[in-house]
C-alpha positions in Angstrom: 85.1 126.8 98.9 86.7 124.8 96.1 88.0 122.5 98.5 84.7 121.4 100.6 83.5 119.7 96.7 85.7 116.3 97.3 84.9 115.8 101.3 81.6 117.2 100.2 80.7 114.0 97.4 82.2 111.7 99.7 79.9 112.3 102.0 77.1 112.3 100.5 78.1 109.3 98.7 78.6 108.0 101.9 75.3 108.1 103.3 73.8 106.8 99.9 75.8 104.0 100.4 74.5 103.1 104.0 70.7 104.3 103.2 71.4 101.9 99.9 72.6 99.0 102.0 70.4 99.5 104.9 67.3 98.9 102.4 68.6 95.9 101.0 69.2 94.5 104.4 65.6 95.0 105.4 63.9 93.5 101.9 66.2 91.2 100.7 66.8 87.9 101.2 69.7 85.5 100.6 72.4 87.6 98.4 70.8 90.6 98.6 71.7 90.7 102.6 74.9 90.3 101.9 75.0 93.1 99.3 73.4 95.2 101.8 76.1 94.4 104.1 78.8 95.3 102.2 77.2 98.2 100.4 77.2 99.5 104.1 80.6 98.6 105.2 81.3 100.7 102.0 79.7 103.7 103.0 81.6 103.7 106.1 85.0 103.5 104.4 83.7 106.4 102.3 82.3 108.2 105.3 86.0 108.0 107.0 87.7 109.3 104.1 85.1 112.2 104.4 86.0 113.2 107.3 89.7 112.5 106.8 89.9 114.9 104.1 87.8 117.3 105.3 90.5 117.6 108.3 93.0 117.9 106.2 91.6 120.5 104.3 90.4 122.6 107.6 94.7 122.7 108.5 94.8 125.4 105.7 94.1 129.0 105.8 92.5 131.1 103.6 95.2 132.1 102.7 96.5 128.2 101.8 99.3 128.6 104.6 99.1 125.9 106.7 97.8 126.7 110.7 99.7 125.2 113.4 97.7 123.2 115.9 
């Protein structure tokens, strides 16, 4: 379970991210769009790694042997 913390924040980081960016996008104007957008594009990138290192933690068994696909 130790494992699932790291994807786990990233994740919800994530989605912070995009609901963050998504709001400034909607009721800002001028430099807050653009802080919206790239608050978004940064959630993505953080959404990615999520799921990037929550697939390379699912490779490992309980028993921290590696599983062959």
């Amino acid at each position: 379970m130790e494992y699932l913390k790291g994807p786990l924040y990233l994740d919800i980081a994530a989605k912070g991210l995009c609901f963050v960016g998504v709001v400034m996008m909607i009721f800002g104007q001028g430099g807050w769009f653009t802080g919206g957008v790239v608050a978004v594009v940064l959630g993505v990138v953080c959404g990615a790694l999520s799921m990037v290192a929550g697939r390379r933690m699912r490779q490992r068994g309980w028993d921290g042997v590696n599983r062959v696909e």
